[in-house]
N, C-alpha and C positions, 0 to 999 in steps of 0.2 A: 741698183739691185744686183744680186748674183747673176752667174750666169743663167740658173734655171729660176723663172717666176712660177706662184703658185698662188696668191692673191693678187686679186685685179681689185682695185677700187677706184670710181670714177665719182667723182661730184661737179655736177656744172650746171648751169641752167635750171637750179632749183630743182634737180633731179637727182639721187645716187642710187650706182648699180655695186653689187658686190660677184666678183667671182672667182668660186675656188675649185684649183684644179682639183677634179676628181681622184682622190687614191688608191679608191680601192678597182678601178678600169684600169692603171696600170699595172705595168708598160704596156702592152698591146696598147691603148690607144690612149691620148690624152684630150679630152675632151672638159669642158668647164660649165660648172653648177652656177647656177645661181642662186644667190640668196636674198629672198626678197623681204624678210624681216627674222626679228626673235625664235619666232615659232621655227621658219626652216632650219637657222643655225642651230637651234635646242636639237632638230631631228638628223640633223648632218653631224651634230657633236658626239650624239650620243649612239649613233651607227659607226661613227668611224670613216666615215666618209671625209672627215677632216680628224686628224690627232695631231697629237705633241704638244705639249702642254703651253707654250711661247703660242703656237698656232689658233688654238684652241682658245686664248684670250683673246688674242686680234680679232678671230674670226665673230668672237663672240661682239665685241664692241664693234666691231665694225656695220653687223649686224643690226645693232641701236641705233646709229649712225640713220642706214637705208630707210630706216623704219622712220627716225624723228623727221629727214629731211625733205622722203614723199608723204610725208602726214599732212607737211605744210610747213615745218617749223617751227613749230610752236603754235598754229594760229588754231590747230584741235584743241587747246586747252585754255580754259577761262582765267588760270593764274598760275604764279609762278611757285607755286606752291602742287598745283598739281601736276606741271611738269615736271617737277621732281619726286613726289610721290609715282607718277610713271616710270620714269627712271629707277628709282630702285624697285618698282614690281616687274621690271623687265629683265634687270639682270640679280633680280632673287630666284627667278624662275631659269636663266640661261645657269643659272650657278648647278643647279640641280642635275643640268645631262652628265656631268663626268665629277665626280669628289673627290679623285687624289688629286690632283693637280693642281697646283693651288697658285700660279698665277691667273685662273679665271678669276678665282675668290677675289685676288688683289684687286684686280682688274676694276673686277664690278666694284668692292668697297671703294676705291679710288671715285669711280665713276658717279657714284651713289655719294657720299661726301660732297664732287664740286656741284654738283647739282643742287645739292642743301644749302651752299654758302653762295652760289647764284643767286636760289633765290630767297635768302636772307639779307640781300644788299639793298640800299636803299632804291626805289626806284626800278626794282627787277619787274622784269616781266616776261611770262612763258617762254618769248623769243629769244630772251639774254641768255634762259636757261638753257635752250636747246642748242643754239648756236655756241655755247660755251662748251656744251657737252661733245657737239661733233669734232669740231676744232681737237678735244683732248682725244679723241678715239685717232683722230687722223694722224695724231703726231705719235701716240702708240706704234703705229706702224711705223714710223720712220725712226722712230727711237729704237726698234730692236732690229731693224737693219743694222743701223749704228754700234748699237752694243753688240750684236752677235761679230762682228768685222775685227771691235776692239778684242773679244772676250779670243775670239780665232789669233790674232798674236799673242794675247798672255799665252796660250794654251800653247802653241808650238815653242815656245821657250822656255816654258815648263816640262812638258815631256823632253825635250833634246837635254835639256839638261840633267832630269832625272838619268834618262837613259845611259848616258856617257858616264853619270854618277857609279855608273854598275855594271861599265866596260863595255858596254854595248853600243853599238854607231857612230864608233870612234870615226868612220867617215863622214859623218856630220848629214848622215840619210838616215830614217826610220822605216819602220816595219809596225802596222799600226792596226791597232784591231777594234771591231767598235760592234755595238750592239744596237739592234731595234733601228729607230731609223730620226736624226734630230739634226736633217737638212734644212733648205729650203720648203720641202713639204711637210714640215715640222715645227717652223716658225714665219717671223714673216719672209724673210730671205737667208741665204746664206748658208744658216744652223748655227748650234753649237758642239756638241761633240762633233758632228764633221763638219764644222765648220774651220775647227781647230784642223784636220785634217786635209781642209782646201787652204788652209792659211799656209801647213807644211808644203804643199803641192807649188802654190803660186813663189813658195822660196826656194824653191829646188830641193826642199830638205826629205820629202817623200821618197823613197822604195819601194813602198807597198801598202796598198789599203787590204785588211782584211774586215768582208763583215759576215755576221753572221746571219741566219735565214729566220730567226725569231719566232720560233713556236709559239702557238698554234695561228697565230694570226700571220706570219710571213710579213712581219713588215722591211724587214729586215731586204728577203727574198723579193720583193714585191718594190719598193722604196727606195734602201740606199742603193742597193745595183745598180736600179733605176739612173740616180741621180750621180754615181760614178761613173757611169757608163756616158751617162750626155754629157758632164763636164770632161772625160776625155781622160781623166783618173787610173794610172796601173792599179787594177784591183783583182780581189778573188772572193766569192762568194762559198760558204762552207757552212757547213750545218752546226748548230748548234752543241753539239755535245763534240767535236772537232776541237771544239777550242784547246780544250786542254793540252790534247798530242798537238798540235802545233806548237804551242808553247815548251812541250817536251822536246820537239825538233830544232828549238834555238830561233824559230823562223818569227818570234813576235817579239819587239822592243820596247811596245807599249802598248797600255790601254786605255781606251778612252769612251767614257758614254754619258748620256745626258740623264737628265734627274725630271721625274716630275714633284718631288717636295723633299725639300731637303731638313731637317732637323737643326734644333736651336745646337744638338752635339757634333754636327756632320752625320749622321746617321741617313742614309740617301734611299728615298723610294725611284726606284727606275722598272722597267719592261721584263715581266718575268726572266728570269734567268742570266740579269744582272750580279747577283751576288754569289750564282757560278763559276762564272768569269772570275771576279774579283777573288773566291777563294783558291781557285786556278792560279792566278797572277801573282797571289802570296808565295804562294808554296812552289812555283819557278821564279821568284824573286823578278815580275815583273812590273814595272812602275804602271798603277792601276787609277785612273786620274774622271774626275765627276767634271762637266761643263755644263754649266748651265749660269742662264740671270739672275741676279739677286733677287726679281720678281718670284725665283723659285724655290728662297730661302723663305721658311715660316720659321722663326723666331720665338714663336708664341707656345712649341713644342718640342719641351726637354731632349728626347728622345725620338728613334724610331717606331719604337711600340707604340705610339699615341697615332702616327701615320694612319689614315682608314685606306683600306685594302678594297677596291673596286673586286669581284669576282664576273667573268662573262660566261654567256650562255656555255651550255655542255656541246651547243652542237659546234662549236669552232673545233671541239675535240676529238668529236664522233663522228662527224660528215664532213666530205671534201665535192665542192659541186652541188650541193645538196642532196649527196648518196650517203646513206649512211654507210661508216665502214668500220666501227667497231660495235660490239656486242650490248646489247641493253645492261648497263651497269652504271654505278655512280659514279660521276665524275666532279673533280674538283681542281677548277680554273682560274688560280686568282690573277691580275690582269700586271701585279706588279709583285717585286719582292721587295723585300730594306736590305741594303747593303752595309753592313756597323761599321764606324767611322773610324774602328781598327786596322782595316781593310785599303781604305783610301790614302792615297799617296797625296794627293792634292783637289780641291775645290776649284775650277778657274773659274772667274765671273767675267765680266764686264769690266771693275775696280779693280781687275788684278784678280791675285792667289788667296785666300782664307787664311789666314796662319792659323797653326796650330796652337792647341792650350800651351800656355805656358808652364813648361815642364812634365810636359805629358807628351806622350804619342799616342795617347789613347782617344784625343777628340779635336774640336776645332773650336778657337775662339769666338763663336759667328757671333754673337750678342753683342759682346764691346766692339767688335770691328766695324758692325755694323753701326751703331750709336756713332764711332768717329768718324765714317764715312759719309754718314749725317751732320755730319757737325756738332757733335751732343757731346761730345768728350768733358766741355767744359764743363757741363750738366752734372757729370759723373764725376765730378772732381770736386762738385761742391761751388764753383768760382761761381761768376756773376754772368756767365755766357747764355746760349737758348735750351731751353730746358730740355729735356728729350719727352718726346708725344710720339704716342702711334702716328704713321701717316695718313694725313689726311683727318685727324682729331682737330675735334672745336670745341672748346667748351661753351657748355648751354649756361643758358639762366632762367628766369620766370617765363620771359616770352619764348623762347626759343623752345624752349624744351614742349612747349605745345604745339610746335611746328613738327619736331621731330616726331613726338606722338603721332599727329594725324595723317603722317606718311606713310606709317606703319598700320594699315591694316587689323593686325594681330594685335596691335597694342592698344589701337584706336576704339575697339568695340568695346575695349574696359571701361571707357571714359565719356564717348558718346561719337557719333558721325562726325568726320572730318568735317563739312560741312558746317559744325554747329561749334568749334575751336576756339572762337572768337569769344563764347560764351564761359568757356571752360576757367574755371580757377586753379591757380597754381600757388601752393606755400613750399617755401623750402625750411623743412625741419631738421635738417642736421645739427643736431647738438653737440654731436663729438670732435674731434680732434681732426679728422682725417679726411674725410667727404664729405660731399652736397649730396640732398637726398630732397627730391623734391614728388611734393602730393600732388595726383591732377585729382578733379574732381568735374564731372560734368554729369551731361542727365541720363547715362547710361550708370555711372557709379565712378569706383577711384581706382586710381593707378600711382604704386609707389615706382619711383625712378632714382638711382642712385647712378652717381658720377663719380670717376676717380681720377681727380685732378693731377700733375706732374709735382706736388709738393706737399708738405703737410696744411692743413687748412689752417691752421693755427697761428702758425708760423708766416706761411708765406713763399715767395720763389729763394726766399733762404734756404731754407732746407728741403732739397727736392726729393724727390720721392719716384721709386718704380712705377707706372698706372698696372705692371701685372698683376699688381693686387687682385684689380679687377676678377682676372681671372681665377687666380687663388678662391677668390671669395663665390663667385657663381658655382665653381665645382664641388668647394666646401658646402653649398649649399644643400648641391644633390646630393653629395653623397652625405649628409646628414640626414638627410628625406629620407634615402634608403633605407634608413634602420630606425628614426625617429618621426617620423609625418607628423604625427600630431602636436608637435611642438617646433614646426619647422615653417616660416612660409613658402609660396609656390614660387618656381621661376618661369616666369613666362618667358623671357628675352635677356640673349646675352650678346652686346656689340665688342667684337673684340677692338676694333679702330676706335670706336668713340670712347673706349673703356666704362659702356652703362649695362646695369643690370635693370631692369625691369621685373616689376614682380607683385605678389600679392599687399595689396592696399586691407591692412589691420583694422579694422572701423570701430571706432568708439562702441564701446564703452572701452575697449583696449588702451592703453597710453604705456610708455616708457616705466618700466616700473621705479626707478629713481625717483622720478617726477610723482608718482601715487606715494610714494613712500615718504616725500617732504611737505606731502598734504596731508599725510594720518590715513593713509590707507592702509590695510591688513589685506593679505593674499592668502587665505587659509590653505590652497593648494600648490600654492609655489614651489613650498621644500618638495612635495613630492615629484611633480611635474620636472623641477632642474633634476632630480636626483635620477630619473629615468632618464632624461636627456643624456645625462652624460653619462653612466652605466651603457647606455646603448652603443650610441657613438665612440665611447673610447673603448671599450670591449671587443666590438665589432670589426673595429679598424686595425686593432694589436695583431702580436705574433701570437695570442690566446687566442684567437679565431680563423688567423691567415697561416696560409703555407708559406715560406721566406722568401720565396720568387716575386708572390703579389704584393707581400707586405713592402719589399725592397723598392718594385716598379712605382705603389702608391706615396712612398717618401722621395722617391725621385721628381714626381708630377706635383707633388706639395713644396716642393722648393722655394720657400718663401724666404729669400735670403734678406731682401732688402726692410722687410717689414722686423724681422726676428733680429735685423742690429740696429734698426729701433726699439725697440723690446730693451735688447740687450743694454743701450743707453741711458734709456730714462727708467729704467727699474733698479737694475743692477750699476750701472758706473757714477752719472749724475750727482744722485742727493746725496754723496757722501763726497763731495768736495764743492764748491764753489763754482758751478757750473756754469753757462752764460746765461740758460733760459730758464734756470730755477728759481722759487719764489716762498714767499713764504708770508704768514702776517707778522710785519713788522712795525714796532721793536718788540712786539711781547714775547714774540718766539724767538729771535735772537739768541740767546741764551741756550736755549736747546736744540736748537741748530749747528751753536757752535760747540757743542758736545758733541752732537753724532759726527760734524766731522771729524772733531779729534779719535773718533772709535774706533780703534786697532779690530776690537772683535767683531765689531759690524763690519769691515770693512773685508774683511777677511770671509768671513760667513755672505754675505752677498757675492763676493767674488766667487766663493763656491756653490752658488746657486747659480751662478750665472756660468758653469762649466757645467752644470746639471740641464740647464736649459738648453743650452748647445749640443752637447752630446750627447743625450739619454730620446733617441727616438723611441718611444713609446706606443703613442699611438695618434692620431688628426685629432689636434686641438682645435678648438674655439679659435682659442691664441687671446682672445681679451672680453672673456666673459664676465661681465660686469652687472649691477644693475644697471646699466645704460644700454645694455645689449639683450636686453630682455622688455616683448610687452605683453601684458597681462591684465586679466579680466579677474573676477572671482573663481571663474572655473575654466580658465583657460589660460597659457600659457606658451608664448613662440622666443624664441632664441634668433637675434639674429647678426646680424652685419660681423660676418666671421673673415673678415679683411687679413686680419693675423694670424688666418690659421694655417696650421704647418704639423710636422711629425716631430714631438713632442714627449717631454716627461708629463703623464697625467695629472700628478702631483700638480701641475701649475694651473689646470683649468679650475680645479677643485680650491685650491688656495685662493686663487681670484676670487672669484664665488663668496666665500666666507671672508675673506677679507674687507668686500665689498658691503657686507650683510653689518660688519661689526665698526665699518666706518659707520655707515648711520646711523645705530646703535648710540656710538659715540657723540653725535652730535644731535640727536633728541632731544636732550637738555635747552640746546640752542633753539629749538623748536617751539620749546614746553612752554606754558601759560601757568598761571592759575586756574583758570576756566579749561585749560586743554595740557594737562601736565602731563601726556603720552605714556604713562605708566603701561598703559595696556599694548599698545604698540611695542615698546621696550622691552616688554616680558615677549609678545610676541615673537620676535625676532632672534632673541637667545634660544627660545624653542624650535624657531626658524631653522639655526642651524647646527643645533641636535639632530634636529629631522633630520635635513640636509645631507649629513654625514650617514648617521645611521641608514639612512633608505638606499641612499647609494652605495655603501658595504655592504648590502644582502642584497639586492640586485644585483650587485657585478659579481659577487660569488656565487649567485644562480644561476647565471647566465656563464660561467668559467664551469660548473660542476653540469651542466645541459652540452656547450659545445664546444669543450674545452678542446676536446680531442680533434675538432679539426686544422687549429694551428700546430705549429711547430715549437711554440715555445715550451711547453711542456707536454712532451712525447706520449702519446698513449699505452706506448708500452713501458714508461718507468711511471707516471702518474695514474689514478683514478684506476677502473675494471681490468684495466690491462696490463697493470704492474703488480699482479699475482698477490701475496697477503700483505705484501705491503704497498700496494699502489693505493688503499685508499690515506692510509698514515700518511704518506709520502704527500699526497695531493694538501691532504690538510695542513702538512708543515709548509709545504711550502705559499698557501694561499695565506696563515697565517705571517707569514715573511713579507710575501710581496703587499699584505696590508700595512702590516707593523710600518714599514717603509714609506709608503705611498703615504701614510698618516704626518710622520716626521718631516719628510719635503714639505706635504700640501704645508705646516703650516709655519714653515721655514720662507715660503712662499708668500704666505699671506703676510708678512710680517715686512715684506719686503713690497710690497703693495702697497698695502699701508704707508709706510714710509715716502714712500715717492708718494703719494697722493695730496702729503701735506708737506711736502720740502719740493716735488720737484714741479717739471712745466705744466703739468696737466694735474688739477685738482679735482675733489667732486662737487658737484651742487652743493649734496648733503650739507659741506659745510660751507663753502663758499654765500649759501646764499643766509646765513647767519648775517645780518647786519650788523650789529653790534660789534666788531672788530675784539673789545675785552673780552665777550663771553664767547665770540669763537675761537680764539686762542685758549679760555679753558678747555672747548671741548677737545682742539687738536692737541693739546698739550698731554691729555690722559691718553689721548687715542695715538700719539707719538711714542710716550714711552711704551703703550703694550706694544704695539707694532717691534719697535728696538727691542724686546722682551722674544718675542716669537721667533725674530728672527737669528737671535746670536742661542736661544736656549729651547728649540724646539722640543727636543728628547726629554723636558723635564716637565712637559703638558702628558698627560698618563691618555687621557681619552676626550671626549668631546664634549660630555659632563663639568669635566675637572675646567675644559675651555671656557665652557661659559661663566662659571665660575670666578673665574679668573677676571672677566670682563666685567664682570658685574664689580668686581671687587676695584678696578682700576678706575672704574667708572664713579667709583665714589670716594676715590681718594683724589682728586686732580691736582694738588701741589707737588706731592710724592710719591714717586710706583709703589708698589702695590707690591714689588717681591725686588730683591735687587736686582740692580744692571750689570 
């Protein structure tokens, strides 16, 4: 260890003690806590009697450690199932004393995981689990001795280098200033921003420590001094607002300070009055540098703005001693600031430096760097290498996945008493393309569970795939709920590691509506129900409702790259050449297949939807609203599994929709009987989506002309009341614009959906489940040319009337369109 210790942990004789040095009785005296399980750590975490966020993990798992080994080891629990259900309600609960800091999170996810795949092994038993779990806590501790030692040389060859970069210590000594306090009493040993500062000192390359005294809490004052002073360290302690004129005096070469969450951009959460510093360090051109473990990168978070902001009591600000010394007034203390990734000169980990984005100085590569650090590069490249998974992910299956239920508490009362698990049934219904989605069911009721595997399901470990879908899709969910409940289900649970959502169980009479729609079901309320759904949602989410700060932040956090050039693939590039995975029924369709790929104009016209798709943020799509993403009752109606959703041209959720509506349409005939000739369904459906259109144009232009004026995109003082005698003309031309528009994509779009539905990898039931092979190549063959029809000649459909029309008309011509190509 360093020179200064500040965790003791002792296990021997089937006993373990934990002890941490006290921080907030120094300097005046150093005396040692004990912590005799979860509960003390929760209340030493969350007093501050232990910080720093390396610290704060150990402290915390070491804590599980004392707790499982005087239990017994396992021998308090009847199975190995519920010493891992203890395990993670031990560190769900430690995770709670401090929230920015996000290697507790890891910490526990880590710890919580081997505990599940303990005791998922054959033959496990409580003990296997426990002892597995101590064993991983113990070697935490020595793993970030280790890495704080290594991250301490990156880190001095970083700053000397920086610094000589910009003519400063050309004598090959530094001058170093550091903030809050991310020593030995901040991790398990050593630190990391001073540790990089002890790593300077041990090479003779140190001149000077500067640190600062860290308002209002003095960690700084209380802390590093502390631990400068016993390692024997030249230093000087200076108050925080110092910083700056120091650095005007020439007297500082570099800086340096530790992170408790760092951002997927480099955006870094650290100890109030971090990004002081750092905009100080700009503006005297001093190299301003972030240390910390990769355990304190979250990846999972675009940005700094998504960071949550711990705030502490008002009296750290108002009483010193426990006298009060300022005046009864409001006070506002938040415990940490973000420093932008504009800001920082360098990341040092463990693995080395973060490079920056390539060809930017505006952020940091952490995502792929991370992946290759992992070993996943090949993943990312598509080759034949190990896939990238969150750490610590396992994919479940039937049994398993009612393991994971009955460890969750929260999840388990949907379904019935852990206890009774054994009894529980499990289906996995995923019909679509992309995920497993499995039902539990027990004698409490049901629980849907979706999982998102590292590849397309379809496919296979051939074509891999992001799991942050995941995430995309649980956030897509809230915020769908926000402005649509009633046609949204609930989210109970979201695992960012195992990438599963949990959530509201649809109960019969409800089904997939594809599925009701290839049995002769009629949904009298659908058209209306999607029509609000999406009026709401894309209204709500646009620059017609947002200011362009939040509309900007929420296309940031929607970043669904990896699913949108899937999208991008099999919509727009695929079915119009000879692709690997596209298909078709063959030989009847042959022949028009090998017309659409000779299409100059289709080829063209998709390639401009697929620039429409790319560039026209909009507003938070669906991204693959279908009938398969929809279930329904006669009078009810839920939208879901929104995996693709992203910021978006509207145009494409709406054309999906209707695209979807007019493939089944087309394949009725495939359906129809003598006895059961779907007439009524067929007329149905044409009216379907008449409604469909219509209800959502006078919804979204009620809901534009009610709250219009709180976005940005059309100004209240040139549009609607506030544009004098002509803001109301003004409003109406341009509402009649942005429809006329949004009509012409939508069904430029559909047309283009269509087309991949019967040429490329992913078809629909509708018609797939036609047996007849000749008469579903009739149906596809009419339903191909309108498709090719909508999409190279949108502008020439007048209105939603003239569409159906149109459909009806193509539908009963099947050897030849219905209007030229």
């Amino acid at each position: 260890m360093g020179s200064l210790e500040a965790i003791r942990f002792e296990h021997a004789g089937g006993r373990a003690k934990l002890e941490l040095l006290e921080q907030r009785k120094l300097p005046l005296e150093t005396e040692w806590l004990t912590i005799d399980g979860p509960k003390a750590a929760w209340t030493a975490i969350r007093d501050m009697t232990v910080r720093g966020a390396p610290a704060i993990a150990i402290a915390a798992a070491l804590s599980l450690a004392v707790d499982l080994v005087n239990s017994g080891s396992g021998a308090q629990f009847d199975s190995a199932a519920a010493a891992a259900a203890h395990v993670a309600e031990q560190m769900d609960y430690l995770v709670t004393s401090r929230p920015t800091a996000v290697n507790l999170s890891i910490a526990a996810t880590a710890l919580k995981s081997l505990a599940e795949q303990e005791a998922a092994k054959l033959g496990a038993s409580a003990t296997s689990v426990t002892e597995a779990v101590m064993a991983a806590c113990e070697q935490m501790l020595r793993d970030d001795v280790a890495a704080n030692k290594t991250m301490g040389r990156h880190g001095a060859a970083a700053l000397l280098e920086a610094a000589q970069a910009r003519g400063r210590a050309q004598d090959g000594r530094l001058r170093v200033l550091t903030h809050c306090n991310t020593g030995s009493l901040a991790t398990a040993a050593y630190g990391t921003a001073l540790g990089v500062i002890r790593a300077l000192h041990e090479q003779g390359q140190l001149e000077h420590a500067y640190c600062c005294e860290t308002r209002p809490y003095n960690q700084g004052a209380r802390l590093t001094a502390y631990e400068l002073v016993h390692d024997g360290l030249p230093s000087t302690l200076i108050c925080d607002s110092a910083a700056a004129a120091l650095m005007a005096q020439g007297k500082v070469d570099a800086v340096v300070v530790g992170a408790d969450r760092i951002a997927a951009n480099g955006d870094t959460a650290n100890k109030i009055g971090t990004f002081c510093h750092a905009v100080a360090a700009h503006h005297h051109d001093v190299p301003f540098f972030v240390a910390a473990p990769t355990t304190t990168i979250d990846p999972q978070l675009d940005n700094g703005t998504l960071i949550p902001i711990e705030e502490r009591a008002a009296e750290e600000i108002t009483h010193f001693k426990g006298q009060q010394v300022a005046a009864d007034i409001g006070v506002w203390n938040p415990s940490f600031d973000v420093t932008p990734a504009t800001l920082i000169e360098g990341i040092i980990t463990e693995r080395g430096m973060v490079p920056k984005a390539s060809g930017s100085a505006a952020g940091f590569a952490i995502r792929p760097w991370l992946a290759a650090a992992n070993g996943d590069g090949a993943a990312a490249n598509g080759s034949n290498g190990k896939l990238a998974t969150q750490p610590g992910f396992v994919a479940l299956n039937c049994d398993t996945v009612k393991e994971y239920v009955a460890a969750r508490p929260q999840l388990a009362k949907h379904v019935g008493p852990a206890a009774t698990a054994a009894t529980w049934t499990v289906e996995e219904v995923g019909d679509g393309n992309i995920n497993f989605v499995y039902i539990l069911s027990g004698p409490s009721g049901q629980l849907c569970l979706k999982q998102a595997l590292p590849f397309v399901r379809c496919v296979g470990e051939g074509w891999p795939l992001s799991q942050d879908r995941v995430r995309i899709e649980a956030e897509a969910l809230v915020a769908e709920a926000a402005h649509c409940p009633q046609h949204v289900p609930a989210v109970f649970h979201y695992d960012a590691r195992m990438c599963i959502i949990a959530m509201q169980y649809l109960a019969p009479p409800h089904i997939i509506v594809r599925k009701g729609l290839i049995q002769g079901l009629i949904y009298p309320r659908l058209a209306d129900h999607l029509a609000s759904f999406m009026a709401e949602t894309l209204f709500h989410t646009s620059l017609l409702a947002l200011p362009s700060d939040q509309f900007k932040a929420n296309a940031t956090r929607f970043s669904n790259v990896e699913m949108c050039r899937l999208t991008e693939q099999v919509i727009f590039t695929d079915p119009y050449y000879a692709a690997q995975y596209n298909r078709h029924t063959s030989p009847q369709l042959d022949a028009e297949v090998a017309e659409l790929h000779a299409d100059v104009a289709a080829r063209v016209a998709a390639t401009k939807l697929k620039a429409k798709f790319i560039q026209n943020q909009e507003a938070l799509l669906h991204g693959d609203l279908h009938t398969g993403s929809i279930m329904a009752t006669e009078e009810t109606t839920y939208v879901i599994d929104p995996e693709f959703a992203y910021y978006g041209p509207m145009a494409f959720d709406v054309g999906k929709i209707i695209a979807n509506l007019l493939l089944c349409f087309f394949a009725l005939d495939g359906h129809a009987s003598a006895t059961e000739p779907r007439s009524a369904q067929r007329a149905w459906l044409l009216e379907c989506v008449r409604e469909l259109w219509g209800s959502f144009r006078s919804r979204f232009l009620a809901l534009w002309d009610q709250h219009g004026s709180k976005g940005d995109a059309y100004h209240a003082q040139l549009f609607g009341s506030g544009g004098g005698d002509q803001g109301p003309a003004a409003q109406q031309a341009a509402q009649a614009a942005f429809m006329a528009d949004l009509w012409r994509d939508a069904l430029g779009f559909a047309g283009a959906v269509i087309v991949r539905r019967l040429v490329g990898i992913a078809h629909v039931a509708d018609m797939d489940s036609i047996a007849d092979a000749d008469v579903r190549a009739v149906c596809e063959r009419r339903a191909l040319r309108f498709g090719r029809r909508l999409l190279t000649g949108p502008e020439a459909v007048a209105d939603v009337a003239e569409l159906t029309q149109l459909a009806e008309a193509a539908r009963q011509d099947g050897q030849q369109p219905c209007f030229p190509l």
